[in-house]
NUKOLZA-186253 format. One record per residue: residue in three letters; chain; z, x, y of N, C-alpha, C in turn. Coordinates in Angstrom, 3 decimals, padded with zeros to 6 digits. Each point is the difference from the previous one (the first is absolute). Layout:
BEGIN
<atom res="ALA" chain="A" n_pz="Z" n_px="X" n_py="Y" ca_pz="Z" ca_px="X" ca_py="Y" c_pz="Z" c_px="X" c_py="Y"/>
...
END
This chain:
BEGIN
<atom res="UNK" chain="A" n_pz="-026.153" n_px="048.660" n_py="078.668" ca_pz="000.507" ca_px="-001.194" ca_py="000.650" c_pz="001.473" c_px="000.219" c_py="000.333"/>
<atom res="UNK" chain="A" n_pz="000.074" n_px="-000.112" n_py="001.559" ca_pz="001.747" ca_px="-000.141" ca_py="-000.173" c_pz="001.011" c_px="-000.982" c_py="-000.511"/>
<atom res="UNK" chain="A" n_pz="000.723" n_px="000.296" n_py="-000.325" ca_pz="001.269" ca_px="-000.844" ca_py="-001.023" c_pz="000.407" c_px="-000.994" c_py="001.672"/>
<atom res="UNK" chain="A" n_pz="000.608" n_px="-001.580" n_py="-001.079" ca_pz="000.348" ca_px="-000.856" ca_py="000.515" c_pz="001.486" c_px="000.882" c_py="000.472"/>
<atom res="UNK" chain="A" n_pz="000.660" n_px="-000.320" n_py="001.298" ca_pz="001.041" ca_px="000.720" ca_py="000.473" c_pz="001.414" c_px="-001.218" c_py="-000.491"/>
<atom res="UNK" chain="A" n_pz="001.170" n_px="000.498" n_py="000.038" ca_pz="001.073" ca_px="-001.239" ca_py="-000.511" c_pz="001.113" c_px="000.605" c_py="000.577"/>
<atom res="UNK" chain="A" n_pz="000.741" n_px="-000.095" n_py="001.568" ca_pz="000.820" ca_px="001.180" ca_py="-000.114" c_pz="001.390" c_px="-001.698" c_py="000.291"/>
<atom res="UNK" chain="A" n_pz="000.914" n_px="000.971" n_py="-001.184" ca_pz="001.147" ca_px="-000.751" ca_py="000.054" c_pz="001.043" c_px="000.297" c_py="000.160"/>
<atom res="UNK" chain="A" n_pz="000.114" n_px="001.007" n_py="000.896" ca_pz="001.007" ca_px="000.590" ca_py="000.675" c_pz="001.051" c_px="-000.528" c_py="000.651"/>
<atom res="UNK" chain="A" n_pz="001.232" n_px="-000.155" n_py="-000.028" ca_pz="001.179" ca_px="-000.618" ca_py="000.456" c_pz="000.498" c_px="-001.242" c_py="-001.299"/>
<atom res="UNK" chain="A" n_pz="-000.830" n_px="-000.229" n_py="-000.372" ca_pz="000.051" ca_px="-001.199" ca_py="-001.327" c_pz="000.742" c_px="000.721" c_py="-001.009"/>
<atom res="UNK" chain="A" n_pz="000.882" n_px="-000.606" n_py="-000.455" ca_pz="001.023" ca_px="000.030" ca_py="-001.167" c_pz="-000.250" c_px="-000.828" c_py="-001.225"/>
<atom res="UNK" chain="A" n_pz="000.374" n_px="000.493" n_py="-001.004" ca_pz="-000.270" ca_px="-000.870" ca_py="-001.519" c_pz="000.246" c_px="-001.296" c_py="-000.122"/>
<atom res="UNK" chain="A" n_pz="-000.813" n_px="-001.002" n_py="-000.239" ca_pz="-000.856" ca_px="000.068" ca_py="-001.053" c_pz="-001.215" c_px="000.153" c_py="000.785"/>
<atom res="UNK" chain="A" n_pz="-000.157" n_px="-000.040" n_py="001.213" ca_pz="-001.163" ca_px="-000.201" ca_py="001.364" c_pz="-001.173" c_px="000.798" c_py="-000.324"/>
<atom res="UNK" chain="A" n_pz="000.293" n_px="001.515" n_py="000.242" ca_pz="-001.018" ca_px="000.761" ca_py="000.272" c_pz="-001.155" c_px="000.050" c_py="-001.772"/>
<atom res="UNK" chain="A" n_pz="000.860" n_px="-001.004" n_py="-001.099" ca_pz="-000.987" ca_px="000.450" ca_py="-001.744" c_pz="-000.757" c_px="-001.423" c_py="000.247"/>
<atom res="UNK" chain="A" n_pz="001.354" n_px="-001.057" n_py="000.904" ca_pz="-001.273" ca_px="-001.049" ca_py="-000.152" c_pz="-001.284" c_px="-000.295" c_py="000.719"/>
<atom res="UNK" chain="A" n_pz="000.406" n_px="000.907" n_py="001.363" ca_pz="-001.088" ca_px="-000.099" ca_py="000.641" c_pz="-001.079" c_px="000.653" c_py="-000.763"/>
<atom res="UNK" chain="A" n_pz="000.363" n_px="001.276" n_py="-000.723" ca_pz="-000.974" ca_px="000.818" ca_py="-000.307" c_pz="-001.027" c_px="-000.534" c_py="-001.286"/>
<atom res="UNK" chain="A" n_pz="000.981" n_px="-001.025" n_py="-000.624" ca_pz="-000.600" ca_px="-000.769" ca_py="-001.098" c_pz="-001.041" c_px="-000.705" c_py="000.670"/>
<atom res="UNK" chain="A" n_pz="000.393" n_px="-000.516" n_py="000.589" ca_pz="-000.888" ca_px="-001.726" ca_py="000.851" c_pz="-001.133" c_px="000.912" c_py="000.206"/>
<atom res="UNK" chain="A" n_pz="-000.112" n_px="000.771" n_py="001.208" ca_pz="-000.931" ca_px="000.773" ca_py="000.522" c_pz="-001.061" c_px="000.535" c_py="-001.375"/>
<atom res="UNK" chain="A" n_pz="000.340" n_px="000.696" n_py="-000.878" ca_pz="-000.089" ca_px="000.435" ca_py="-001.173" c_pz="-001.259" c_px="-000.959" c_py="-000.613"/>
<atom res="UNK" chain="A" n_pz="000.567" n_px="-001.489" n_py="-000.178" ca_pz="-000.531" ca_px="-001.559" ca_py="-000.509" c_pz="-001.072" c_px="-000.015" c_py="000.826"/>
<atom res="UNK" chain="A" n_pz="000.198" n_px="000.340" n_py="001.391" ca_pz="-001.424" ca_px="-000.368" ca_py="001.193" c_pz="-000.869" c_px="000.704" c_py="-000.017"/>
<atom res="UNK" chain="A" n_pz="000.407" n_px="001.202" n_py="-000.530" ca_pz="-001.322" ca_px="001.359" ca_py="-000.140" c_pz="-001.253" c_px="-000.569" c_py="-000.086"/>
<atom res="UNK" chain="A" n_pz="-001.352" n_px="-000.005" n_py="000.768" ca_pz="-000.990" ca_px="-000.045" ca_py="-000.078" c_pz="-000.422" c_px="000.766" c_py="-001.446"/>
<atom res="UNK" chain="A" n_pz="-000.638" n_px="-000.994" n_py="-000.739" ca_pz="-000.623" ca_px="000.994" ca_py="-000.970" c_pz="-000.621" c_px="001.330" c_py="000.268"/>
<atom res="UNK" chain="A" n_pz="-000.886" n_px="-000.200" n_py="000.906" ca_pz="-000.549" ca_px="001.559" ca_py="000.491" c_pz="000.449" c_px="001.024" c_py="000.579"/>
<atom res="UNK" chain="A" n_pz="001.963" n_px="-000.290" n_py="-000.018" ca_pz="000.254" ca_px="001.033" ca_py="000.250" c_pz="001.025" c_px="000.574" c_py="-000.970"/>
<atom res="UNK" chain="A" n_pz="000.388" n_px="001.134" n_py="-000.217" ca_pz="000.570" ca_px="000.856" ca_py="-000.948" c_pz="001.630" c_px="000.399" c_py="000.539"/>
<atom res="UNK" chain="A" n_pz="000.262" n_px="-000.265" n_py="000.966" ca_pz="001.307" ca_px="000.421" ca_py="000.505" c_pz="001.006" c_px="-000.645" c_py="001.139"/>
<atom res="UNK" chain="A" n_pz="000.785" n_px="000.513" n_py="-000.068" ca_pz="001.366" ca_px="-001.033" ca_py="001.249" c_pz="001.063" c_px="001.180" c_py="-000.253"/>
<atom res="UNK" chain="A" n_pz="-000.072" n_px="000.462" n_py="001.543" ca_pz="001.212" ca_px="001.216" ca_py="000.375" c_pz="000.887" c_px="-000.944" c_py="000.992"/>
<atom res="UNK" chain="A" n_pz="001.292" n_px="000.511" n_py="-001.041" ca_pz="000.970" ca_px="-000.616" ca_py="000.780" c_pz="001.011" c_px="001.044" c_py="000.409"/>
<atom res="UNK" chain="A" n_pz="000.361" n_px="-000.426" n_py="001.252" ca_pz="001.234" ca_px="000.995" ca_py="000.615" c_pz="001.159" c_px="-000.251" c_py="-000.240"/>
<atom res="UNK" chain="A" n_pz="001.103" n_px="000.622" n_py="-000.202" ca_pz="001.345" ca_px="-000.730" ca_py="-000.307" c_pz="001.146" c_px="000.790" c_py="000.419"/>
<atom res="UNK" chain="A" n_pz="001.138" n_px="-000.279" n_py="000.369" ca_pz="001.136" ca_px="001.010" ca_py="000.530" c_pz="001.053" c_px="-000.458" c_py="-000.900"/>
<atom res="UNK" chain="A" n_pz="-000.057" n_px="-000.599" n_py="-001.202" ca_pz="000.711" ca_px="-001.166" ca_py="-000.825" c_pz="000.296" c_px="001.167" c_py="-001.752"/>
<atom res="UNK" chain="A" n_pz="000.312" n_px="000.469" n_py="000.022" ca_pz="-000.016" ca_px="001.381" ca_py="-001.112" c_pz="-000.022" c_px="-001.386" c_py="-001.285"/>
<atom res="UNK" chain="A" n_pz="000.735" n_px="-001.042" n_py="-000.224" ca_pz="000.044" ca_px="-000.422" ca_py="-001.067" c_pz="-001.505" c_px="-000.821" c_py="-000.254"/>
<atom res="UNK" chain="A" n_pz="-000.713" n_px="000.183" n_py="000.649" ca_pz="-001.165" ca_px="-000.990" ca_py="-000.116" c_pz="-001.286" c_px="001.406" c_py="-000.593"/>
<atom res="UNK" chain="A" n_pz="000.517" n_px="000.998" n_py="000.166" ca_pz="-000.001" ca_px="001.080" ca_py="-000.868" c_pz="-000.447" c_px="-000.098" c_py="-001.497"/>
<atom res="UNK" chain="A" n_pz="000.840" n_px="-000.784" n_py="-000.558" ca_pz="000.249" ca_px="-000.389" ca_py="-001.089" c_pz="-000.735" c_px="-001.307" c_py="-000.656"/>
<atom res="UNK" chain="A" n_pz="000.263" n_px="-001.090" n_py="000.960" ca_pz="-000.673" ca_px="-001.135" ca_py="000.152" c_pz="-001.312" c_px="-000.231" c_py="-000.186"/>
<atom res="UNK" chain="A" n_pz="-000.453" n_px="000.285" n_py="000.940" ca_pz="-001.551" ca_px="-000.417" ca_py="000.464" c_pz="-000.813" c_px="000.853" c_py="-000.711"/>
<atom res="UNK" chain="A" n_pz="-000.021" n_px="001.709" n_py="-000.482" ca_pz="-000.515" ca_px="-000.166" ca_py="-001.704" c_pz="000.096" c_px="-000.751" c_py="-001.212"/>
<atom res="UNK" chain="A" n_pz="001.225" n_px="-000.301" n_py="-000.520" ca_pz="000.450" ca_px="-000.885" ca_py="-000.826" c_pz="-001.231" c_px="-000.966" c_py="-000.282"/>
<atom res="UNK" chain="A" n_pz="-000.142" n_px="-000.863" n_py="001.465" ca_pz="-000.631" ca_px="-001.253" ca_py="-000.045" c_pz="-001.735" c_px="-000.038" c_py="000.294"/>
<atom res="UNK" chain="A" n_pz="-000.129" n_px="001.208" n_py="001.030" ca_pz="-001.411" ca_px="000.599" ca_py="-000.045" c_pz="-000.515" c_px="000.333" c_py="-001.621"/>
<atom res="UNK" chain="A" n_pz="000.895" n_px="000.459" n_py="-000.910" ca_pz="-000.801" ca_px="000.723" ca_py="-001.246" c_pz="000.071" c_px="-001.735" c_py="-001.091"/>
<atom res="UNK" chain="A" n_pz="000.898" n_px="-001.190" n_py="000.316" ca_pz="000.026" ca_px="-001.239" ca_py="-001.068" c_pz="-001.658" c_px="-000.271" c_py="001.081"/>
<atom res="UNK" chain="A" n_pz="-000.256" n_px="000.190" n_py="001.212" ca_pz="-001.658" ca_px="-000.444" ca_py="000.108" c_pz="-001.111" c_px="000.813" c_py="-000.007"/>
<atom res="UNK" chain="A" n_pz="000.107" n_px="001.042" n_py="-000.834" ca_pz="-000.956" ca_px="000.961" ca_py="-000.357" c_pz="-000.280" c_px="000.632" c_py="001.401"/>
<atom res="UNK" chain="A" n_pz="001.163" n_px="000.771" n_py="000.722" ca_pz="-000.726" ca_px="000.627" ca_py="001.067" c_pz="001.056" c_px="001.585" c_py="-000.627"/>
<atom res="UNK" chain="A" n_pz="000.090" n_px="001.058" n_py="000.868" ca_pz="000.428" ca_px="001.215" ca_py="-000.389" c_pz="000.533" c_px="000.218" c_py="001.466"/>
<atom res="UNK" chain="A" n_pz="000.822" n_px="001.018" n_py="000.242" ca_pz="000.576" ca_px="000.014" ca_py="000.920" c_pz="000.507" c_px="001.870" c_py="000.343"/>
<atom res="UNK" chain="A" n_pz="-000.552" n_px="000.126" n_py="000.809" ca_pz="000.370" ca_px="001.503" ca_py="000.848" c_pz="001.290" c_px="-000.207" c_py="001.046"/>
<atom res="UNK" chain="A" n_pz="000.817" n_px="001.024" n_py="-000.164" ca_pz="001.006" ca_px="000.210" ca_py="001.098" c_pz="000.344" c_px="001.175" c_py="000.881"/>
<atom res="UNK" chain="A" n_pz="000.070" n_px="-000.138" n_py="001.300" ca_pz="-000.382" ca_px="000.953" ca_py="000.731" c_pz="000.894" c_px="000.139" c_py="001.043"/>
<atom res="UNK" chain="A" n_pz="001.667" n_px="000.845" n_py="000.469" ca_pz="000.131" ca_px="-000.222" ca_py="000.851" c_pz="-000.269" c_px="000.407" c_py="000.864"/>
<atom res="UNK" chain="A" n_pz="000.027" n_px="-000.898" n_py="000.972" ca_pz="-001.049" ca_px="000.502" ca_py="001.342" c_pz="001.317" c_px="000.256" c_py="001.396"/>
<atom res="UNK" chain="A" n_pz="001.047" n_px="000.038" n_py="-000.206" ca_pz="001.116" ca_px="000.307" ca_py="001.194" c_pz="001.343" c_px="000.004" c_py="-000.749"/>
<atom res="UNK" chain="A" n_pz="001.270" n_px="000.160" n_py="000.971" ca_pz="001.281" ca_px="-000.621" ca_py="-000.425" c_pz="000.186" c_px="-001.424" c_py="-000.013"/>
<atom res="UNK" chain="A" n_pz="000.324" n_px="-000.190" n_py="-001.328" ca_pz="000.012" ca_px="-001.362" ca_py="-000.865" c_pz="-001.027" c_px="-000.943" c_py="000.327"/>
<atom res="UNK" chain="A" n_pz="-001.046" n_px="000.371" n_py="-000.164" ca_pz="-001.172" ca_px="-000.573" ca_py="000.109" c_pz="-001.575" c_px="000.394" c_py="-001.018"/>
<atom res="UNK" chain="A" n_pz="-000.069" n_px="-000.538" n_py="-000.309" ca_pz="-001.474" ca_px="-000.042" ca_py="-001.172" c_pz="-000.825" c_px="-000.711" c_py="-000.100"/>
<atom res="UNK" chain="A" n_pz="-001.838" n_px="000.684" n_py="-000.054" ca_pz="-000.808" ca_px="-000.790" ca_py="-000.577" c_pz="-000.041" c_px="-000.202" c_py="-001.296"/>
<atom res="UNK" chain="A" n_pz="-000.216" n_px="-001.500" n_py="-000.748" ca_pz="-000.562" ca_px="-000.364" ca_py="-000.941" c_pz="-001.413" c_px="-000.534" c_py="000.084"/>
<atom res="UNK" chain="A" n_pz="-000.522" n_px="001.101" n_py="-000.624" ca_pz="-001.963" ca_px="-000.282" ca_py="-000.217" c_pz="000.275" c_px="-000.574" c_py="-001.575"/>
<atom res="UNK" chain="A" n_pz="-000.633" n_px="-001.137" n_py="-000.088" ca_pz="-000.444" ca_px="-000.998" ca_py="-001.152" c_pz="-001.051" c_px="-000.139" c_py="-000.255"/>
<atom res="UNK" chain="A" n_pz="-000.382" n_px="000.262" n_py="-001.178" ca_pz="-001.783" ca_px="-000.022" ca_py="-000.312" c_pz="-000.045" c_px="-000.539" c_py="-001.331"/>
<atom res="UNK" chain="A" n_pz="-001.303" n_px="-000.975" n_py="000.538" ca_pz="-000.673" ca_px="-000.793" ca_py="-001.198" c_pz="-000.083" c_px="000.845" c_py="-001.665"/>
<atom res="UNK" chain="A" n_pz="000.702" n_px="-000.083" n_py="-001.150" ca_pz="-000.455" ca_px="000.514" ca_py="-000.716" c_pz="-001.256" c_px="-000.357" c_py="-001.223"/>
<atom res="UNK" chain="A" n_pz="-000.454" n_px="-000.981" n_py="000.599" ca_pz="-001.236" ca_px="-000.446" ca_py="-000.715" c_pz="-000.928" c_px="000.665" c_py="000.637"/>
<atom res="UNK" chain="A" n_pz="-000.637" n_px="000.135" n_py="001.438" ca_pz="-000.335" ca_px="001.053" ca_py="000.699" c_pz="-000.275" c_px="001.090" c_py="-000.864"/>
<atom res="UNK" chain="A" n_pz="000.929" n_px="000.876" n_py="-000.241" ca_pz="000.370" ca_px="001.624" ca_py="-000.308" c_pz="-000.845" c_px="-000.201" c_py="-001.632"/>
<atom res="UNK" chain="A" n_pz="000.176" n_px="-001.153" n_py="-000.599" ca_pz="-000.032" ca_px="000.060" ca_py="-001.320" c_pz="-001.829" c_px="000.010" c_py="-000.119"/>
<atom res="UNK" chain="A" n_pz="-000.746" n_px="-000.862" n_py="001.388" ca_pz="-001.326" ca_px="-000.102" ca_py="-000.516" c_pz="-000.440" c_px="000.940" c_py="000.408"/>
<atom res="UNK" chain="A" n_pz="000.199" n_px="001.002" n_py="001.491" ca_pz="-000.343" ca_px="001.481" ca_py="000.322" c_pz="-000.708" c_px="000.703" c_py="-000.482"/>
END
């Protein structure tokens, strides 16, 4: 299944963790993930933080100059596998 997309690019702190939270809250149960894009280095930091207080796990990947995917995945998912 492809991951819900979240790109929050140009968005500055606190923007791009809360969007990623909210979005995060809306997750369809049936799905396992939400990739978000970001050009925001401190949200870096962030938006794991708050992904792992809602049981999700978080991959980082940069994908250009100052720019990165964050892939977020369900870790209840991984746990029944």
């Amino acid at each position: 299944m492809t991951p819900t997309k979240l790109d929050v690019r140009g968005e500055i702190c606190p923007y791009p963790m809360m969007r990623t939270v909210s979005a995060l809250k809306k997750l369809p149960g049936d799905e396992s993930a939400l990739e978000v894009v970001t050009d925001h280095a401190p949200a870096l930091e962030t938006i794991p933080t708050q992904a792992a207080r809602l049981g999700f796990r978080t991959d980082i990947e940069e994908t250009g100059a100052s720019e990165w995917r964050i892939m977020i995945t369900r870790t209840q998912v991984e746990e029944e596998a």
